[in-house]
C-alpha positions as CSV (number, residue, x, y, z in Angstrom):
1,X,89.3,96.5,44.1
2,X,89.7,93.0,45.5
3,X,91.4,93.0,49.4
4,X,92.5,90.1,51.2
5,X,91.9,90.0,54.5
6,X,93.0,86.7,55.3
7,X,96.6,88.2,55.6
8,X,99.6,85.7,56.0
9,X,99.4,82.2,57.7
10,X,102.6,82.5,58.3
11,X,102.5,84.7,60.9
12,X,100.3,83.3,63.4
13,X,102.4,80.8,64.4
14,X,105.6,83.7,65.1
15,X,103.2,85.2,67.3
16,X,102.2,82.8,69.6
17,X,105.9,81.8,69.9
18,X,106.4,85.6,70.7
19,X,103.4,85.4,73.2
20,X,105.2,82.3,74.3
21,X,108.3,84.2,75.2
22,X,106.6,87.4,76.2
23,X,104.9,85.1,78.8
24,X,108.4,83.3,80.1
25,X,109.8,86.4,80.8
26,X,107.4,87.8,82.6
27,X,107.2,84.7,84.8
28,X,111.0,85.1,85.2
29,X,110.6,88.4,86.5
30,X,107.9,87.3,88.9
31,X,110.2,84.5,90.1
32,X,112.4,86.7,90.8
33,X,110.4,89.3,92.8
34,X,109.5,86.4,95.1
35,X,113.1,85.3,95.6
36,X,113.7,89.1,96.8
37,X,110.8,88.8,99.2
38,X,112.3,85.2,100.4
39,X,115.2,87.0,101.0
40,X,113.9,89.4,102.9
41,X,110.9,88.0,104.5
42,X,111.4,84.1,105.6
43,X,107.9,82.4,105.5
44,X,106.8,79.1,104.6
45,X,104.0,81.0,102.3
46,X,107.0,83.3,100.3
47,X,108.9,80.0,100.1
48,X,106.1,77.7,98.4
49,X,105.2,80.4,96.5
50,X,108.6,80.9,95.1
51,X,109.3,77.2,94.2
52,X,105.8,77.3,92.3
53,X,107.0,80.3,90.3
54,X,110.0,78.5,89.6
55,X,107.9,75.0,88.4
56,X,105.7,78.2,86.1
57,X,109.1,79.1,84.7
58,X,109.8,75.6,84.0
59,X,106.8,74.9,82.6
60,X,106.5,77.6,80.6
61,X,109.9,76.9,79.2
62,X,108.9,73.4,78.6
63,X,105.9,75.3,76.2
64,X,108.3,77.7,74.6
65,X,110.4,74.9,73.4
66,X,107.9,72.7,71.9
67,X,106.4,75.9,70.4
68,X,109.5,76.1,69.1
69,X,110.2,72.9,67.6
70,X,106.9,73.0,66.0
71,X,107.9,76.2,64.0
72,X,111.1,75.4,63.0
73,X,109.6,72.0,61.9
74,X,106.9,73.6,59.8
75,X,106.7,77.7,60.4
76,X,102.6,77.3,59.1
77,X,102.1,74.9,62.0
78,X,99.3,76.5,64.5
79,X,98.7,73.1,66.5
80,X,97.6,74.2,70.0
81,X,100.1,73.2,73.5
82,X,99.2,69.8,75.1
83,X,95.7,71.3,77.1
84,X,97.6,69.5,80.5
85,X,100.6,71.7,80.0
86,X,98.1,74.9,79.6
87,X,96.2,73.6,82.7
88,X,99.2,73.2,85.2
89,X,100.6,76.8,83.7
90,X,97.2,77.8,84.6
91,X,96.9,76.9,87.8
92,X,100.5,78.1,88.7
93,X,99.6,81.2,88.0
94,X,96.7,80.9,90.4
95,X,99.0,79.8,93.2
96,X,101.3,82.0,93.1
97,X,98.8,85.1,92.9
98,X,97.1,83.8,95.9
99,X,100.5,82.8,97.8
100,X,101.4,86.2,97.2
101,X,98.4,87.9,98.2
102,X,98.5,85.5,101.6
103,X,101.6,86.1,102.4
């Protein structure tokens, strides 16, 4: 009995477009929640933390598009996001956990 563990190629790149949009939507909800906290509570700390949920969204849709492109273009293409766009999703993420948490 032979197996084959190395499973299909193919599918690594689906996922990380599904991670992609798993991620998106999850950052739209988040921008959300701190619009409903705006609303409610006006503070310059729920404000900035909403507009830098709302450049994570952006950015993250920025990712899930090239993500994408690359897939249609060539579904066995696994090339990795631009490390700067990873960075400034990164660090959005940080900001708006800590705006949160301040304000």
């Amino acid at each position: 009995m032979t197996s084959t563990s190395a499973g299909d190629p193919g599918l690594q790149p689906e996922r990380t477009l599904l991670a992609w949009r798993r991620t998106t939507l999850t950052a739209t909800g988040v921008l959300l929640l701190c619009c409903r906290v705006l609303a409610v509570h006006h503070t310059a700390a729920h404000a900035v933390a909403a507009g830098v949920a709302a450049l994570l969204v952006a950015a993250l849709c920025g990712g899930m598009a090239q993500r994408a492109r690359r897939y249609r273009a060539d579904p066995r293409n696994s090339a990795q996001a631009s490390p700067a766009l990873l960075l400034l999703i990164a660090l959005a993420i940080a900001c708006v956990g800590v705006l949160a948490a301040i304000g």
